[in-house]
C-alpha positions as CSV (number, residue, x, y, z in Angstrom):
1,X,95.2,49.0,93.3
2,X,92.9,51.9,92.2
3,X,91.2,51.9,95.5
4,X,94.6,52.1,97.6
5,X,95.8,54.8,94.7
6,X,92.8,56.8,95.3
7,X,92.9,56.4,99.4
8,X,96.9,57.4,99.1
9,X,96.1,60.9,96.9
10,X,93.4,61.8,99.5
11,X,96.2,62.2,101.7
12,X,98.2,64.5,99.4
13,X,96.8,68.2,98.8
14,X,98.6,70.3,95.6
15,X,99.1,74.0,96.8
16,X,99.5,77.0,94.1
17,X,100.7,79.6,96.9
18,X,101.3,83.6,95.8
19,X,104.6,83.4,95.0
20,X,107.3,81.2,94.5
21,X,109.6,80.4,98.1
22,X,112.2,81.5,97.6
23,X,113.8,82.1,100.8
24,X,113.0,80.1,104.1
25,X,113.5,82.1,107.0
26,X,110.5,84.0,108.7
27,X,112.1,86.3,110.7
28,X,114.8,87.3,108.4
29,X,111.8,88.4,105.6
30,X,108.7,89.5,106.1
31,X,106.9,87.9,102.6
32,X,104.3,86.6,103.3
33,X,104.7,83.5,101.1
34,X,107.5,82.8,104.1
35,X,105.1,83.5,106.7
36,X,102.6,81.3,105.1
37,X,105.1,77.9,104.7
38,X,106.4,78.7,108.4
39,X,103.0,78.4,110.0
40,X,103.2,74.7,109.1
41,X,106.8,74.1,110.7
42,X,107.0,76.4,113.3
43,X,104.5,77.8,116.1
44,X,104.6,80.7,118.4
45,X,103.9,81.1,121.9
46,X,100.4,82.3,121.6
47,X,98.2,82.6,118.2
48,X,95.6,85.3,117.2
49,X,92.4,84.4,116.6
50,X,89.6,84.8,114.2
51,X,88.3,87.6,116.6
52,X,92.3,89.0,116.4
53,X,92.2,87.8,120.3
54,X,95.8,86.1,121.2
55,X,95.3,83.0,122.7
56,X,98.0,80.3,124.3
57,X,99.4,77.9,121.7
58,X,103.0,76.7,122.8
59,X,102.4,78.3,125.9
60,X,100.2,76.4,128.7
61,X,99.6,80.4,130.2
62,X,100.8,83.1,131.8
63,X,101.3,85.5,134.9
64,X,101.5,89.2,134.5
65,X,102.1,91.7,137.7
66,X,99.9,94.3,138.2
67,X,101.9,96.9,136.7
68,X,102.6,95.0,133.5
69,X,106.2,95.2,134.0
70,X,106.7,91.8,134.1
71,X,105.4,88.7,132.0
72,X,106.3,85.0,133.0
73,X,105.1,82.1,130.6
74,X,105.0,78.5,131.0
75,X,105.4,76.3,128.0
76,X,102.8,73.1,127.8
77,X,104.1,69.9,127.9
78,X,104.9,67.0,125.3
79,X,106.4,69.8,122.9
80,X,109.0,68.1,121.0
81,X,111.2,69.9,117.7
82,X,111.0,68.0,114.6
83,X,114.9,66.7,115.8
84,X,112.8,64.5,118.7
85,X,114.6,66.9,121.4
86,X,111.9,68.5,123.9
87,X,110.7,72.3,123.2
88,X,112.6,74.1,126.6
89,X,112.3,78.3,127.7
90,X,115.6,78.5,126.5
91,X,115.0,77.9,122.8
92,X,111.7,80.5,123.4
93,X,113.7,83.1,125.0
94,X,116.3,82.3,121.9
95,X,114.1,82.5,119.5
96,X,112.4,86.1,121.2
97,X,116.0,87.1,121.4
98,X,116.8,87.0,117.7
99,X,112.7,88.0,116.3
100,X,113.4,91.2,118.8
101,X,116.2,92.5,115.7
102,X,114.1,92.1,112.8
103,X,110.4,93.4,113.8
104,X,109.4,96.8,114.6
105,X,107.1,96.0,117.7
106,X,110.5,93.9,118.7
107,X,111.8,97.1,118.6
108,X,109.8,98.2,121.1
109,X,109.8,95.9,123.2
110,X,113.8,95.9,123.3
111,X,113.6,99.6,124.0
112,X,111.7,98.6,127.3
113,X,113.4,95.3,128.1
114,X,115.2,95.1,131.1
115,X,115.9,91.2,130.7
116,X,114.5,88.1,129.4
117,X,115.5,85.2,131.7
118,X,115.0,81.4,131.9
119,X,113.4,80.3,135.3
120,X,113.3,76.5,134.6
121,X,113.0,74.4,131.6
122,X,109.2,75.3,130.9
123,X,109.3,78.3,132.1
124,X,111.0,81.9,131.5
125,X,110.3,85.7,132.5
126,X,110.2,89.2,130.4
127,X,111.0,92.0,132.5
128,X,110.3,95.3,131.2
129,X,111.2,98.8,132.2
130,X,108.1,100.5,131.4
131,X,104.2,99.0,131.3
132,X,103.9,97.0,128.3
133,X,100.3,95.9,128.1
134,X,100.2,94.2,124.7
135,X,102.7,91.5,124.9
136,X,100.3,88.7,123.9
137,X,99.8,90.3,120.7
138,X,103.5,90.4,119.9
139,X,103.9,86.7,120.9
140,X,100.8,86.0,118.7
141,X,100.1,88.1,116.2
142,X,100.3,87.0,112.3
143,X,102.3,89.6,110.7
144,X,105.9,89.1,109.4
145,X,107.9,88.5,110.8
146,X,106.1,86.8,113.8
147,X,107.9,85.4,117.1
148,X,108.3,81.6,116.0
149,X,109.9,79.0,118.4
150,X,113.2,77.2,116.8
151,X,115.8,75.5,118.5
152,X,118.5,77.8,120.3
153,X,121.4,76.6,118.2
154,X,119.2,77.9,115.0
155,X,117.8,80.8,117.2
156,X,121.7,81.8,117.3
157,X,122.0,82.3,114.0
158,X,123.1,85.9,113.4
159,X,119.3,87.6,112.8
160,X,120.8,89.7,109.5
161,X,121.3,85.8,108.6
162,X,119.6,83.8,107.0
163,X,118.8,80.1,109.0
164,X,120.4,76.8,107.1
165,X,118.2,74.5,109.5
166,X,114.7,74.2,109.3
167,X,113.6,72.5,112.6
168,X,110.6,73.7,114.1
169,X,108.0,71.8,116.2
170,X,104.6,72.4,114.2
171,X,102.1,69.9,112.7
172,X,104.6,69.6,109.7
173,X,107.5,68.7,109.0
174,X,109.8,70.7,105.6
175,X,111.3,67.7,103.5
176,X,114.3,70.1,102.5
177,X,115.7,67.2,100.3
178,X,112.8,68.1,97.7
179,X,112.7,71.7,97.9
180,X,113.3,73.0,94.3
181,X,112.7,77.1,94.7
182,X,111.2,78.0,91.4
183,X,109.0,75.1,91.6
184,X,108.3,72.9,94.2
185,X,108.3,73.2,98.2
186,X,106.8,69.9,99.9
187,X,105.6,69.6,103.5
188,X,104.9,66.4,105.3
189,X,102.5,65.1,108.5
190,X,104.9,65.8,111.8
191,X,103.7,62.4,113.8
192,X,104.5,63.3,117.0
193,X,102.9,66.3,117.1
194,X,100.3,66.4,119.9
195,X,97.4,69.4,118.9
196,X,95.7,71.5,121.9
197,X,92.3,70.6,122.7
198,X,90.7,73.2,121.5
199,X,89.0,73.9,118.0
200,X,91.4,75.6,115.4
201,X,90.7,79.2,114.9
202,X,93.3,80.9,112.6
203,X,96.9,80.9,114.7
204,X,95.0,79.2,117.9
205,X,93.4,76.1,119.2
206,X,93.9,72.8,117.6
207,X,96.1,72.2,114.2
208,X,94.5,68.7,113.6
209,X,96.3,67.7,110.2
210,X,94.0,65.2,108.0
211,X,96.8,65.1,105.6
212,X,100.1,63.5,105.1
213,X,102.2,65.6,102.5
214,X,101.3,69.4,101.2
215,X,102.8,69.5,97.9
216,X,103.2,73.4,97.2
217,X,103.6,74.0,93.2
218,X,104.9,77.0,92.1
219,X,102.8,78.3,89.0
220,X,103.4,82.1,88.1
221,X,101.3,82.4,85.4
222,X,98.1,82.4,86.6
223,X,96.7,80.9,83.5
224,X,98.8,77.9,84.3
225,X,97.2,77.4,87.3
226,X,94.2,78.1,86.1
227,X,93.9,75.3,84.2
228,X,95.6,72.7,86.4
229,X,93.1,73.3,88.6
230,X,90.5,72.6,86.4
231,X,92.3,69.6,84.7
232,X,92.7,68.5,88.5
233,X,96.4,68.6,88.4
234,X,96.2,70.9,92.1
235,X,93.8,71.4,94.6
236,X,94.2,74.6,95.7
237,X,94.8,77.7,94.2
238,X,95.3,81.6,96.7
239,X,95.5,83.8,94.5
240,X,93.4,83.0,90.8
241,X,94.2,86.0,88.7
242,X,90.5,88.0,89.3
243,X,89.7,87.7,84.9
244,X,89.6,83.5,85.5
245,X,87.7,83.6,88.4
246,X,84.1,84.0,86.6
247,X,85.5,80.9,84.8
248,X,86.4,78.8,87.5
249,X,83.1,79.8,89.5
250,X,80.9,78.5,86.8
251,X,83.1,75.0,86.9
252,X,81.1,72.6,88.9
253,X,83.9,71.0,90.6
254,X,85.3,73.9,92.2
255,X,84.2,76.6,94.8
256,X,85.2,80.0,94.9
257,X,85.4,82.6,97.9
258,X,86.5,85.3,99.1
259,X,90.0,84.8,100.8
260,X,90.1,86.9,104.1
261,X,87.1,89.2,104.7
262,X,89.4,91.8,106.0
263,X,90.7,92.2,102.9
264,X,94.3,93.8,102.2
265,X,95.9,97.4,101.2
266,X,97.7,97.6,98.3
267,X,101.1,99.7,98.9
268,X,103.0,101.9,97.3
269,X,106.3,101.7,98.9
270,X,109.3,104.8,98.7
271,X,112.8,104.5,99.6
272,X,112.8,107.7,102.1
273,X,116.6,107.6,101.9
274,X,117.3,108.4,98.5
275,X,116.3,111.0,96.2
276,X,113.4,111.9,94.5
277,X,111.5,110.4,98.0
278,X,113.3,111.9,100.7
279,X,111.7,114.8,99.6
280,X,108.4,115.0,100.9
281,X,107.3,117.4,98.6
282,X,108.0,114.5,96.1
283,X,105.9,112.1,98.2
284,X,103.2,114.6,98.1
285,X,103.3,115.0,94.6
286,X,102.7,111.8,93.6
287,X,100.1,111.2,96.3
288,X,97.5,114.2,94.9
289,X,98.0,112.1,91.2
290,X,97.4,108.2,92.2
291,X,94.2,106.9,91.5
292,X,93.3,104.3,93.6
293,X,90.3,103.2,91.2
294,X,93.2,102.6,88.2
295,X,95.0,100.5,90.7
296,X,92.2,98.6,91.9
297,X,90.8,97.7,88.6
298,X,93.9,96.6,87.6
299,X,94.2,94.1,90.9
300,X,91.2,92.8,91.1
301,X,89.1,94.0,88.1
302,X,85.5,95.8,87.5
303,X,83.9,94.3,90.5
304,X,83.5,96.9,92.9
305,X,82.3,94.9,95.5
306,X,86.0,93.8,96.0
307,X,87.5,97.2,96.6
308,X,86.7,100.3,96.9
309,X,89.0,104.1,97.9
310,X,91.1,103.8,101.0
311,X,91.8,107.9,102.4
312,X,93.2,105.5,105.6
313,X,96.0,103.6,106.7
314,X,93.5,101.3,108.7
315,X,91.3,98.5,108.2
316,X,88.1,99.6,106.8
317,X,85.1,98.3,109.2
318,X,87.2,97.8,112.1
319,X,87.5,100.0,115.8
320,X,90.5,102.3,114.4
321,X,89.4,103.5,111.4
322,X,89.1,106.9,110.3
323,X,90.2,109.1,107.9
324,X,91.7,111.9,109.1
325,X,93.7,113.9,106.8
326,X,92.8,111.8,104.0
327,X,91.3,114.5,101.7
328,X,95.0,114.5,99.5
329,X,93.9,110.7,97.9
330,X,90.1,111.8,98.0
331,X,88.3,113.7,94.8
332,X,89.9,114.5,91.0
333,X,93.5,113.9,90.7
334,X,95.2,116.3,90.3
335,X,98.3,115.5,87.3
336,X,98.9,119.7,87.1
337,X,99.5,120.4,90.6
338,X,101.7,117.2,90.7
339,X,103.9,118.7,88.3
340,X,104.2,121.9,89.8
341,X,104.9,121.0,92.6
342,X,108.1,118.2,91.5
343,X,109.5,121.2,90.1
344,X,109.1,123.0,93.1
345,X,111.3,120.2,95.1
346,X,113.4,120.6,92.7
347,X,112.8,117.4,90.6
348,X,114.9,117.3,87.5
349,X,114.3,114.3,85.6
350,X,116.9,112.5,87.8
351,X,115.8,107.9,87.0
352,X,113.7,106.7,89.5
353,X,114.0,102.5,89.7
354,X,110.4,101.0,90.5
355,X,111.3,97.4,91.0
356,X,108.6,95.0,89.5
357,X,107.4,91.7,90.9
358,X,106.1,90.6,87.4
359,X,106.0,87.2,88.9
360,X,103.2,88.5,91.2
361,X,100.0,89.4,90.1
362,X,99.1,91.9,92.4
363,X,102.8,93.6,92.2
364,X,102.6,93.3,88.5
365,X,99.7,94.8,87.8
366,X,100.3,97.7,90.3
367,X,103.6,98.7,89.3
368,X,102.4,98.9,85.7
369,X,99.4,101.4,86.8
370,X,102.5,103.4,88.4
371,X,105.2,103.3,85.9
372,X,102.5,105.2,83.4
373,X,101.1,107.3,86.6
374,X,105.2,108.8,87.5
375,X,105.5,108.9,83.2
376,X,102.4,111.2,83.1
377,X,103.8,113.8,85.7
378,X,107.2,113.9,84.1
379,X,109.5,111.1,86.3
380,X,111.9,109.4,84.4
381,X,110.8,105.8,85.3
382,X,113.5,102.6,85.3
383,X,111.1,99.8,85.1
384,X,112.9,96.9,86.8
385,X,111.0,93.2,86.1
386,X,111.7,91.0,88.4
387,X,111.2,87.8,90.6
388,X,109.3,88.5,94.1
389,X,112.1,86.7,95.6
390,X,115.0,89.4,94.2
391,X,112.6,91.5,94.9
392,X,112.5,90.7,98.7
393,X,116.1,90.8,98.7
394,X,116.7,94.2,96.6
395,X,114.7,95.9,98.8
396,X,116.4,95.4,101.6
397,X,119.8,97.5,100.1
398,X,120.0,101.1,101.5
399,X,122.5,102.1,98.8
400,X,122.3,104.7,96.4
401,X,120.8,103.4,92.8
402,X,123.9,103.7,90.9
403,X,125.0,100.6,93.6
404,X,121.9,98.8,93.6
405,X,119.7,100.8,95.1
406,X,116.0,101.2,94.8
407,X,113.3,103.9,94.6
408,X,109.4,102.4,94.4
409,X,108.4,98.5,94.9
410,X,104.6,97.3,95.3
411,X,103.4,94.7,97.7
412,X,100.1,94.6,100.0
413,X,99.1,94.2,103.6
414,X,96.8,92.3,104.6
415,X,93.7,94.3,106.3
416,X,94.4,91.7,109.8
417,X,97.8,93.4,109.8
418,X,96.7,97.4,109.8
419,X,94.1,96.9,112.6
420,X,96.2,99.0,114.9
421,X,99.4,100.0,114.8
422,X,100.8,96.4,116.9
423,X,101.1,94.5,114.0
424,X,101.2,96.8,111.0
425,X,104.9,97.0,109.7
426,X,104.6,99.1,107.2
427,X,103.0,102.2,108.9
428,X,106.0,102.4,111.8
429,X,108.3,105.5,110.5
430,X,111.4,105.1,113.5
431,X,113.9,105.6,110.6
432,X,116.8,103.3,110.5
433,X,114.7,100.7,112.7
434,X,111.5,100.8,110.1
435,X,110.5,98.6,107.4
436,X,112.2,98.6,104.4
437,X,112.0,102.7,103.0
438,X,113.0,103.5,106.3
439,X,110.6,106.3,107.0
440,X,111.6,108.7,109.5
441,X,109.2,110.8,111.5
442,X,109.3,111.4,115.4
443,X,105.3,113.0,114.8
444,X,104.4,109.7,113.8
445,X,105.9,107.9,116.2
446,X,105.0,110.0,119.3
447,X,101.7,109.0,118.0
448,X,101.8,105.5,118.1
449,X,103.4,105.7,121.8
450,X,100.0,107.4,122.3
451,X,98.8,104.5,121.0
452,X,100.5,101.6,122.6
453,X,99.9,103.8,126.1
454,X,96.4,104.5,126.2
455,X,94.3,102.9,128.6
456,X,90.6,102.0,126.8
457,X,89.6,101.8,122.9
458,X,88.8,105.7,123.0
459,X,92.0,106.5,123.8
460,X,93.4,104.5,120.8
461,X,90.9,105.5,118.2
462,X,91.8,109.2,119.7
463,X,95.5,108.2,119.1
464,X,94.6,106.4,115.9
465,X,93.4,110.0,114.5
466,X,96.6,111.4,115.2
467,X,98.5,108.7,113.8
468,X,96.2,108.7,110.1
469,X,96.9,112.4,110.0
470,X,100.5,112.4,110.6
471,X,101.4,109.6,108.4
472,X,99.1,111.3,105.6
473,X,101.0,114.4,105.6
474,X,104.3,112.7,105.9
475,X,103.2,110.0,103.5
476,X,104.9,107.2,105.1
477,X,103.6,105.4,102.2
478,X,101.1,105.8,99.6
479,X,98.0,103.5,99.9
480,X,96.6,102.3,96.2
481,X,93.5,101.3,97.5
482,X,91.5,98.5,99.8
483,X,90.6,95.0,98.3
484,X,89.6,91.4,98.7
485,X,90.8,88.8,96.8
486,X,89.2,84.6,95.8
487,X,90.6,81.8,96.5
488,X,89.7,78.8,94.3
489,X,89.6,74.8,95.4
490,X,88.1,72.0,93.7
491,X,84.8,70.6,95.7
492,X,86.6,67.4,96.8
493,X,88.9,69.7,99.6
494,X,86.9,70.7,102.7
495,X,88.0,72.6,105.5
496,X,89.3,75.5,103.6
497,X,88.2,78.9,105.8
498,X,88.4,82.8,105.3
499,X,92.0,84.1,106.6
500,X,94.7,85.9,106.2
501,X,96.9,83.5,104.8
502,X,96.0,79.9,104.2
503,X,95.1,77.5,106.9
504,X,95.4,74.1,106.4
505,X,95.0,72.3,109.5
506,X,91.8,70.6,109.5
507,X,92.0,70.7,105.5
508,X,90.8,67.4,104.3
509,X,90.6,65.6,100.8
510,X,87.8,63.3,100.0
């Protein structure tokens, strides 16, 4: 019976993800503790690589005409929904349909669309109005909300909805029944699912699952988890808080790493809608103040080989990064030309609500760095504590704060997502169509048109400058620095590999 009891928990692997899941819906949120659980039940057309190069994954390929007007995509065989019904164009061009609402290079793409049709059931068409060269990337790419494939009836569903079915056609299946949000989420081995040949790289090749259940446990103290990871109680931990992780390294049955080399930029985010922040002057103000070394010590501590300034909206160390008008977040802050120049917007004391993930660590820890930062030039702060799931909903009101309303929340992006401007949510500014602050500046945007027309890398790093400088001055949103966070798993786990988010196909469990 031991023998069989040990044989039946190598199967099992115990998951401590970022944040509770709340909500189950990938395109109607773009958390990426969403994102994370949806890359086990659902897949995408095509998947980025580790090289950020989209390759086919539902898809068997594709034809493009030479003016890259028109795209037509053939689905591989043997796909079959969690339900046992077959995987057909009409549930992909269903599914593009309703991800098309809810992400800004949807947006674009609507903009351009002349129709999306099905040819056959493997195959359908996306005919544009206007080149559109990048398509792949918006099939593939692994920022939130990404185009996943669900059945048409779910794909239906209203996309300001949230989905009540969760029937995908990935390597596992959700096992609703035991969902407990708060504290447990549970994933089991999808049987009939038939990997591509290739070898797994991130979001493409082969998901080969070695395991038969993924038991994610919802610990927000970080202690907590801590500790049942060294008492063996999980098996896997994303995101140790950065004081335990000297501790855990120096425990001999568990490794530590680094997470995703590419690392992640914290943000800032302002409601452009509502006063103080549709002032730019405002914006402005408390840009010349933050310190990006006080917010980076409080994420991820005194190790500065983890962070370091970020004057850029990009990636540090990849093709687009400069750091053009960057010189207001460079040098000594500045706390007396802050103030002068609140008063000169007119700032008057009026409450400004910074809603607080204190379930988060890295939300925490930044909004407490910025409720003393707005108290030390003069803001009235309303320091909200909250759950990251109210948090994700909350920020989604565009009312005034008297009616629920919000000013300031903190999150972060990962550094895969702010490579260029394709995947990076948070840096689009089309107003009403943005991400959630609902930036507005037709600058900006002309730039990234630049961007998403240019013909060769020097015309999007040229582009690219424009963009940094524009969004700088307009201060789309305020950058607290760039940094890399551990991961922490005991030595009996292999398989475990530097990402953006956690991959657990070929994962196993000794």
């Amino acid at each position: 019976m031991p023998t069989v009891a040990r044989a039946a928990d190598s199967k099992v692997l115990r998951f401590v993800p970022q944040a509770n899941l709340a909500n189950f819906d990938p395109i109607w949120t773009t958390q990426y503790v969403v994102r994370n659980a949806s890359l086990l039940v659902w897949e995408q057309l095509y998947g980025v690589d580790a090289n950020l190069t989209p390759k086919p994954q539902m898809a068997e390929g594709h034809e493009v005409s030479d003016d890259f007007k028109t795209w037509t995509f053939k689905l591989r065989t043997g796909l079959k929904f969690h339900d046992g019904t077959p995987v057909l164009a009409k549930d992909a061009v269903a599914s593009f349909n309703r991800w098309m609402f809810r992400d800004t290079m949807g947006a674009i793409i609507r903009k351009q669309l002349d129709a999306v049709e099905v040819i056959d059931d493997r195959s359908f068409r996306i005919r544009m109005n206007k080149p559109f060269t990048k398509m792949l990337f918006a099939l593939g790419k692994a920022s939130t909300p990404a185009c996943f494939i669900m059945p048409e009836r779910i794909a239906q569903t209203d996309p300001f909805k949230q989905i009540s079915e969760y029937v995908g056609s990935g390597p596992m299946r959700f096992a609703r029944d035991e969902w407990v949000p708060g504290s447990k989420a549970v994933f089991v081995k999808n049987d009939a699912y038939v990997p591509r040949d290739e070898p797994a790289s991130w979001l493409a090749g082969g998901r080969r699952m070695y395991l038969d259940r993924i038991e994610w446990q919802i610990l927000p103290d970080g202690a907590t988890a801590a500790a049942a990871l060294q008492n063996g109680e999980v098996d896997w931990v994303e995101t140790p808080l950065p004081d335990l992780v000297p501790l855990l390294a120096k425990n001999k049955n568990i490794k530590v790493d680094v997470a995703d080399a590419l690392g992640n930029i914290g943000s800032f985010r302002m409601n452009h809608l509502n006063p103080p922040f549709n002032d730019v002057r405002v914006r402005r103000a408390v840009q010349m103040a933050l310190s990006q070394p006080d917010y980076m010590r409080a994420v991820v501590g005194d190790d500065e080989s983890l962070w370091s300034e970020l004057p850029s909206y990009f990636t540090p160390g990849t093709p687009l990064y400069n750091e053009a008008g960057g010189e207001p977040l460079k040098g000594k802050r500045d706390i007396a030309g802050a103030k002068k120049l609140l008063a000169e917007a007119g700032y008057n004391g009026e409450k400004v609500v910074l809603c607080v993930a204190t379930d988060v660590a890295i939300t925490k820890n930044q909004g407490d760095v910025t409720a003393d930062l707005l108290k030390q030039i003069g803001m009235n702060v309303d320091y909200q504590a909250l759950d990251w799931g109210t948090v994700g909903q909350r920020r989604a009101s565009k009312e005034p704060i008297d009616k629920g309303g919000w000013n300031i929340f903190h999150t972060w992006h990962a550094g895969a997502d702010c490579v260029n401007p394709a995947p990076y949510t948070a840096l689009d500014a089309s107003g009403p169509t943005a991400w959630f602050g609902w930036p507005k500046s037709d600058e900006v945007q002309g730039h990234i048109a630049e961007w998403y027309a240019a013909p060769d890398l020097a015309a999007e790093k040229a582009a690219a400058v424009k963009i940094n400088k524009a969004s700088m001055e307009f201060v789309t949103y305020l950058q607290t620095g760039f940094f890399k966070m551990k991961q922490a798993w005991r030595n009996d786990v292999s398989g475990i590999v530097q990402a953006p988010f956690p991959v657990f196909w070929d994962v196993k469990k000794a």
